[in-house]
Structure formats: C-alpha cells, structure tokens
C-alpha positions in Angstrom: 57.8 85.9 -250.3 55.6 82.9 -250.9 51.8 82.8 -249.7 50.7 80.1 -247.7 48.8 77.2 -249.4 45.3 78.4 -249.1 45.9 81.5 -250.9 48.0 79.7 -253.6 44.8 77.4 -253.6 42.5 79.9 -254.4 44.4 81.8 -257.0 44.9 78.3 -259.4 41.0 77.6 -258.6 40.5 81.3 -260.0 43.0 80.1 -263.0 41.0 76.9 -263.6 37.3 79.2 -263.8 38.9 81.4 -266.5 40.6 78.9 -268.3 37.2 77.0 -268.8 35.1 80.4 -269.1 37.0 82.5 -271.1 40.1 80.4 -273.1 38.2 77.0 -273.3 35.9 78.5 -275.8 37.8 80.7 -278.1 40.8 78.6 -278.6 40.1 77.1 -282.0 38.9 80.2 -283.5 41.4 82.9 -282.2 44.1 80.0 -283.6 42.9 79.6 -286.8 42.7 82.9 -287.6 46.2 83.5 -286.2 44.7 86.3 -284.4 45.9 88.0 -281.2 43.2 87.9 -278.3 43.5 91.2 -276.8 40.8 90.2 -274.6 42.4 87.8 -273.0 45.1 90.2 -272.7 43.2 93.0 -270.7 42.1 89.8 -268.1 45.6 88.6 -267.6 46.5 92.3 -266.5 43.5 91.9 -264.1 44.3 88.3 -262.4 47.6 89.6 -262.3 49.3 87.5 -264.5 52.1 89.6 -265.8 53.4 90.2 -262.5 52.9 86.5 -261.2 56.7 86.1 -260.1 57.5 89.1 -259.6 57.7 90.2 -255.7 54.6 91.9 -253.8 56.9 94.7 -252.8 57.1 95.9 -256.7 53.5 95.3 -256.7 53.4 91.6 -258.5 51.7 88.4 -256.9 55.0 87.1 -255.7 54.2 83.5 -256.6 56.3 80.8 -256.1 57.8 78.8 -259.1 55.7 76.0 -257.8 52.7 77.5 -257.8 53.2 79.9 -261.0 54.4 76.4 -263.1 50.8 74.6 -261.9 49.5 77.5 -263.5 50.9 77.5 -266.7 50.5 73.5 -267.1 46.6 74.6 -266.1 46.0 76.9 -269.2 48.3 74.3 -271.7 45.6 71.6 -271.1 43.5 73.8 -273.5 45.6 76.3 -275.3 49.2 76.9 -275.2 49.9 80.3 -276.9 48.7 82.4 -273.8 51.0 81.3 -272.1 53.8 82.5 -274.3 52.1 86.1 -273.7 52.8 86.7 -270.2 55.9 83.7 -269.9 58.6 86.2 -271.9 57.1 88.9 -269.9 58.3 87.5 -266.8 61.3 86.1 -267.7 62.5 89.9 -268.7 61.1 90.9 -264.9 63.3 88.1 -263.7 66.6 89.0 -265.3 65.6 92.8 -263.7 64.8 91.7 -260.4 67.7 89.3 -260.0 70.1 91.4 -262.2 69.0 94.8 -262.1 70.1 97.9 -259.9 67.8 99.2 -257.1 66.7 102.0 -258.7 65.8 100.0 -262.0 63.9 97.4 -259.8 61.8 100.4 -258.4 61.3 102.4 -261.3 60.4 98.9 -264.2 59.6 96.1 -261.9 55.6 97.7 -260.8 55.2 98.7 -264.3 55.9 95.2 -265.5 53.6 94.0 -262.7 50.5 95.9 -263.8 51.6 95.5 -267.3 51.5 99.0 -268.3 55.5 97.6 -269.4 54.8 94.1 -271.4 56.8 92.4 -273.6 59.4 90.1 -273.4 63.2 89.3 -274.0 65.3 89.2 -276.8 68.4 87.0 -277.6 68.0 85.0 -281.1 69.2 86.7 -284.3 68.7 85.5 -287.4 72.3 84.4 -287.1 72.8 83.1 -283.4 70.1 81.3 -281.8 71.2 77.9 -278.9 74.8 79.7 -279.8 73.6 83.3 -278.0 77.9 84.0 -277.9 77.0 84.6 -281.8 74.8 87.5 -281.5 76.2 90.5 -283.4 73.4 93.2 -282.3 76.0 96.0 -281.1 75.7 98.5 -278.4 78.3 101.9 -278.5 78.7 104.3 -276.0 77.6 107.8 -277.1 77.5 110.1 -274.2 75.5 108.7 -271.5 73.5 106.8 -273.8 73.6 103.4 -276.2 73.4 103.3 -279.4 72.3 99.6 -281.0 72.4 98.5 -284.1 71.1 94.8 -285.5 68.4 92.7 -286.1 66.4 90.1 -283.2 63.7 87.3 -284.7 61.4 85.3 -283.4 60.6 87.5 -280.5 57.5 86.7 -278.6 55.4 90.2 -278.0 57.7 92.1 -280.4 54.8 93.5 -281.8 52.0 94.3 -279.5 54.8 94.4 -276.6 55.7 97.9 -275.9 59.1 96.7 -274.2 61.9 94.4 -274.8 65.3 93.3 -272.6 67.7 93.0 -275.3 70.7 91.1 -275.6 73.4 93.3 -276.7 77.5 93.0 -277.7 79.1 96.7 -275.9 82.4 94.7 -276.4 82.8 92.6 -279.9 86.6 92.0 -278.8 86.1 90.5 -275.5 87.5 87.0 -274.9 85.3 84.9 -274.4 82.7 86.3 -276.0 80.2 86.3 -273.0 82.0 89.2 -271.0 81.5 91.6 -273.8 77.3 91.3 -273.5 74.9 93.4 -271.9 71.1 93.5 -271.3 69.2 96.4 -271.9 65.5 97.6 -270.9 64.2 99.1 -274.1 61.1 100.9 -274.4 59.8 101.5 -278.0 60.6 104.3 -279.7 62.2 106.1 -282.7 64.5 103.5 -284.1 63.2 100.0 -283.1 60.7 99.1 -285.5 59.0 95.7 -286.4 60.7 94.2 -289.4 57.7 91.3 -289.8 55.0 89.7 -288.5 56.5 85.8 -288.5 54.1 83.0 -289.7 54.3 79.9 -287.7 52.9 75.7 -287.9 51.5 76.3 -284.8 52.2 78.6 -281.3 49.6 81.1 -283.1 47.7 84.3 -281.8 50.6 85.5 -279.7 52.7 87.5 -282.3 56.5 86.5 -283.0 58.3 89.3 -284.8 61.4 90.0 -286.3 62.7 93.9 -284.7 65.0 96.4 -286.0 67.0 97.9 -284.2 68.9 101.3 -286.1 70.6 104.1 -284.4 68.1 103.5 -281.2 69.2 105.2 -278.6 69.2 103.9 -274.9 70.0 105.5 -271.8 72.6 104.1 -269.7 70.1 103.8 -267.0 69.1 100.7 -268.9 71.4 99.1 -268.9 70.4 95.9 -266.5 72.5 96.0 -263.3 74.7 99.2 -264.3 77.4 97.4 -265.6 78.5 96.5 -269.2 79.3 92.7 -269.5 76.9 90.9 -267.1 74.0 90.2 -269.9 74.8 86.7 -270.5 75.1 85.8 -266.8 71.7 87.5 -266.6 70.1 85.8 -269.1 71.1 82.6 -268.3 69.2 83.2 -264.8 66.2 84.7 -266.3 66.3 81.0 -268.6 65.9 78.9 -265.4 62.1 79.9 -265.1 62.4 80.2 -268.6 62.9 75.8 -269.1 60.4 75.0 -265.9 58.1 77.0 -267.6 58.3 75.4 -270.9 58.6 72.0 -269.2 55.3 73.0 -267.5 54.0 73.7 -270.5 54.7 70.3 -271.6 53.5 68.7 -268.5 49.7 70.6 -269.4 49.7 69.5 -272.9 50.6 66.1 -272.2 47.9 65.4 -270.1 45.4 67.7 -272.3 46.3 65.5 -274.9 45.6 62.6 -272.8 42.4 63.9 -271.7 41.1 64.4 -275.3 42.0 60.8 -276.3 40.5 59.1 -272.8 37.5 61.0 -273.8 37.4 60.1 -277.5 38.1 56.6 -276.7 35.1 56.5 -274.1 32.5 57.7 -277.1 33.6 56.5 -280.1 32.6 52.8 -281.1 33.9 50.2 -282.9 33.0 46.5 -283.9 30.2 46.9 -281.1 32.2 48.5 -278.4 33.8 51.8 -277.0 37.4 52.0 -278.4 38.9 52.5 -275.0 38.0 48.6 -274.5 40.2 47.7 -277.4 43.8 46.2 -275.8 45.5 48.4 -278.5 44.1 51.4 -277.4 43.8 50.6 -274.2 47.8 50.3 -274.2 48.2 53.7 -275.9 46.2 55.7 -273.5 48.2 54.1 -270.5 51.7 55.1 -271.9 50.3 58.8 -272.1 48.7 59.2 -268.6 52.5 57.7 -267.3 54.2 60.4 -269.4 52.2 62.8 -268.5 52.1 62.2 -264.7 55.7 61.8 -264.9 56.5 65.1 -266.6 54.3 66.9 -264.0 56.6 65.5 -261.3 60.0 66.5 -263.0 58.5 70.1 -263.3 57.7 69.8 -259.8 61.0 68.8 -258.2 62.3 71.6 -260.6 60.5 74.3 -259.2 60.9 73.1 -255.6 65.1 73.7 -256.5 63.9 77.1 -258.0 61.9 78.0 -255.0 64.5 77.0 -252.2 67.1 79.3 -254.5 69.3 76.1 -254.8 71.0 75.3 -258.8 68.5 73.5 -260.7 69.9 73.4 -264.2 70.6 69.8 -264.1 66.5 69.5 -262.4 65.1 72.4 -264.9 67.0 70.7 -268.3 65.5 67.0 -267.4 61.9 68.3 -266.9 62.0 70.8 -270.1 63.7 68.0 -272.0 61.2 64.7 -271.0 57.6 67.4 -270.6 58.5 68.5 -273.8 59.0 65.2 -275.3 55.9 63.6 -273.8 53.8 66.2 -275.2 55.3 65.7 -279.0 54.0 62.3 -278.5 51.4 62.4 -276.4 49.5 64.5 -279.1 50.9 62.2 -281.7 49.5 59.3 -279.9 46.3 61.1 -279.7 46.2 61.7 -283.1 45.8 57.8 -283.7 43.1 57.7 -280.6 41.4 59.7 -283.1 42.3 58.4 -286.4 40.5 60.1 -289.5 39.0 62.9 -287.5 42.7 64.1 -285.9 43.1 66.1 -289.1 40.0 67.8 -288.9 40.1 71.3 -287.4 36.8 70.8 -285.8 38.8 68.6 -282.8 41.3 70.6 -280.9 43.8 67.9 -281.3 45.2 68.5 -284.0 46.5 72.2 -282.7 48.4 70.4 -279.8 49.9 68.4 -282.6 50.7 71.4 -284.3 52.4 73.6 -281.1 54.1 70.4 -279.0 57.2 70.8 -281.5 58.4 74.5 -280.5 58.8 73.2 -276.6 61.5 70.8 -277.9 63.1 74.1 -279.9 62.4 77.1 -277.5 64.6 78.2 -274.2 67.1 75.9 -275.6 66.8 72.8 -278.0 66.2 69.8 -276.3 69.8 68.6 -278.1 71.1 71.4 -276.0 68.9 70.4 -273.0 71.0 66.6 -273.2 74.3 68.6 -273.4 73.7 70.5 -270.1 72.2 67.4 -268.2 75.4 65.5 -268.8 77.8 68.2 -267.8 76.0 68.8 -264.7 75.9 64.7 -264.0 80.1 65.0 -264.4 80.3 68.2 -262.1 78.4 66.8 -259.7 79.7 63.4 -259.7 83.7 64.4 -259.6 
C-alpha cells in the first residue's frame, strides 16, 4: 500500500531534520575511526527505517520504492555507510515477503520491521561473487532440519546483525546450477560464527564480515518459500531494490559532491576572485550538477517501474550503472574544486572519494550492469 503524498512528504522532511541533526555531525569522526554508530542505529529502529518497504500489515512503513529511494539519496548527500545498515536489511525482508510462505511472512516480516531481526543477506563467497551459480556453501537434509557448511564474505551486518538470508546449494548436481539453490532465514546461533572483521578504503562504520558457517543447523521452516530450489529466483527479486537503491545512492553522492565543490568554489579565492568565476571551474561544476540531476531521474523512472510491479531490470541496471558512475566522478571532480585541501581529512570530500568506488562493485559490477542492459535492449527489441 503506498501513502498519499503528504504523508510521504512529511516522513522525507523528518529524514532531512535527522540527517542534518544527528548524521551531519558525526560522519567524519565515526568514519575515521571505522567505528560502528550504534546510536544511529537505536534512531533508525525508531523512524522506522528497517521496516521502510516492508508492508504496514507486518508492521513496516510500507513505503514506496519512490519514496524509500529519495530517502536513501537524502542521507548519501552526507554519509553513505548508513545506508548500507538498513539497505541489506531490507533487501532480506524483500526476498521474504515476495518469496516467503505465509506463515514465514507472519512470524519474520514484523520482527524485521521493528528490527528486533536485523541483518542482511548473504550471497558472495570468497569464491563466487557476480557468478552467484559458483557458490559452494551447502545445505543437507538432516531430519526436518538443514545442515550448512561454507564460508560467506563481505557481508554487510554480519557482525552486529543478529540474522542473515543465506544463499545455499541443497542440490550441487542440479543442471543448471540455479535450480539446486535455496535461501534460508538464519538466526545466529551455535555454529555460525564471524570469521573477521573486513577492513575496507572506504564504506566504513557499518561492519563487513566474513561468516562461518559449520554444522549450523536450520529448521526447515526457513527455508524461504518452503521449497528447495527457488533461492536464486528469490534473490534476483530481492536485487531489484537492491540496484535502485545503490543507484540512489549514487544519485545522493553525486549531488553531495556537487554541493561541496559549488560551495568551495563560492569561498575560496584566487588571483582576486571567487574560483567559481574561473571558466575552468565554472565548466567542471556544470558537468556535475547535469550528472547528478540526471542520475536522480534514472533512479526515478526506476522506481516508478518498481512501484507499478512492472520488470525494471533494463530501468534498475541503467540507473545503478550511470548514478554510480556520476558519483566516482563527481567526487573526483570535486577533488580538483578543491585542489590541495581534497586530501585533507578535515573536508568531507575526500570520504566520498573514498566510498563512490564500491557502488560500481556492489549488487552487481557495473560490467555486469552493461551485460544485463544489452540483453534486455535484444529481448525487448525482437
């Protein structure tokens, strides 16, 4: 169910008071220390973030992918990471709610609203990351239980996520490899441990993990829709609002970054003059304001597909691919608007500089983003 305008209305003016009161300020502290703002965490359960697309009948804000995508690009004009904290959250709640059984919907979907359930999803193994027909984590039968065994990295809230939707293999035979995976809902417990903390360039405070998984036992009850060999299909869905957020992520950044340097540009002097009235500037700062306004309205015709439940891979690969891009170089650009300082820690800059990259890598590398775009031009075209 979507909410009519004025209530979408006030909830983004509610985003944009916290993002200036509370993440505004902490940012380049909480990122240089690589430290995880809890904090922040306990206020996201309280604007409801963690249940922002999921329905109101399981207790979320049932937001639209419209409205939930101008929120994201709202918090990436300052600080990227949080995003990451609730956006794997709610790409698990998707895969549930789309894939899941009606008794699975009831029983995770209001737990993952309030976020009493947080965490996120896992699919890349060291081994298998754009290729997810590679993974090798295994799930057996035993009873009416699971048992997996294997190894996930780079999973977003691995560690201070208490729950995980984890791609599995219950049929290492099957041909192709798809129809032998399953998703599973797994809570914590004995046998799914947290191999390492990950270290990363940038994309710090939210914690990426590697996770072990030996001799954990599952119940079949988890497994997502009651049926072994869906997980792929319901994973790929789950990806969908997956790319628009990641492309709405680079929407914000880009125009952050654009913000910072028209800012800059307006204050710093040279030869007698503001540098935003040198041509060469001048020039610079209009390419990134087009970029960015442009990648703001690929995410939008994205999440309009999303929202009217038509197929928007083709719509959801071009807006990841091009918001992503635009914020590589509209930070990069900014970095020259800034010159010397752009290397100092003392200017934000130089963290958008530093997380723009992983939007070209995550929910599927932008080389893989190209791949699907084309495919869908052929289908649609013959």
């Amino acid at each position: 169910m979507n909410h009519d305008a004025s209530v979408e209305q006030q909830i983004l003016a509610t985003i944009d008071k916290w993002v200036e009161r509370e993440l505004r300020p902490i940012a380049r502290e909480y990122d240089q220390a690589d430290e995880y703002p809890t904090d922040l965490v306990e206020q996201m359960k309280e604007l409801g973030l963690f249940g922002a697309t999921i329905s109101e009948e399981y207790g979320g804000l049932g937001l639209s992918a419209s409205t939930y995508a101008r929120i994201v690009s709202r918090i990436c004009e300052v600080w990227m990471a949080p995003s990451g904290i609730f956006n794997s959250h709610l790409i698990m709640a998707s895969c549930v709610e789309r894939g899941g059984t009606q008794a699975q919907k009831e029983h995770f979907l209001p737990k993952f609203a309030s976020g009493e359930l947080r965490g996120g999803i896992g699919l890349t193994e060291p081994d298998a990351g754009s290729d997810l027909q590679g993974i090798r984590l295994a799930a057996k039968k035993d009873g009416d239980d699971y048992l997996l065994n294997g190894t996930k990295t780079w999973i977003s809230n691995g560690i201070k996520g208490n729950c995980l939707a984890v791609l599995t293999k219950t049929d290492p035979s099957a041909s192709p490899p798809h129809r032998g995976m399953s998703l599973f809902v797994c809570e914590k417990g004995d046998g799914f441990s947290v191999g390492k903390k990950l270290k990363k360039l940038g994309y710090r405070s939210i914690d990426s993990a590697e996770l072990i998984f030996e001799d954990f036992r599952v119940s079949a009850d988890n497994l997502v829709g009651g049926e072994e060999g869906r997980g792929f299909q319901q994973v790929a869905g789950g990806l969908e609002l997956g790319r628009i957020n990641i492309a709405a992520r680079g929407a914000g950044m880009a125009k952050g970054a654009t913000k910072m340097a028209l800012h800059y540009a307006m204050e710093r002097k040279t030869f007698g003059k503001a540098i935003a009235e040198h041509q060469a500037i001048q020039l610079k700062l209009a390419e990134m304001s087009t970029r960015a306004a442009a990648a703001e309205l690929l995410v939008s015709q994205a999440a309009a597909k999303y929202d009217h439940q038509e197929r928007c891979d083709l719509e959801a690969g071009q807006a990841k691919f091009f918001a992503s891009e635009a914020a590589v170089q509209n930070s990069l650009d900014a970095m020259r608007v800034f010159g010397g300082y752009s290397y100092s820690p003392e200017y934000e800059i130089e963290r958008f500089y530093r997380d723009a990259p992983l939007l070209c890598i995550g929910e599927g590398t932008n080389e893989i983003q190209r791949m699907i775009i084309a495919k869908q031009m052929v289908a649609r075209a013959s």
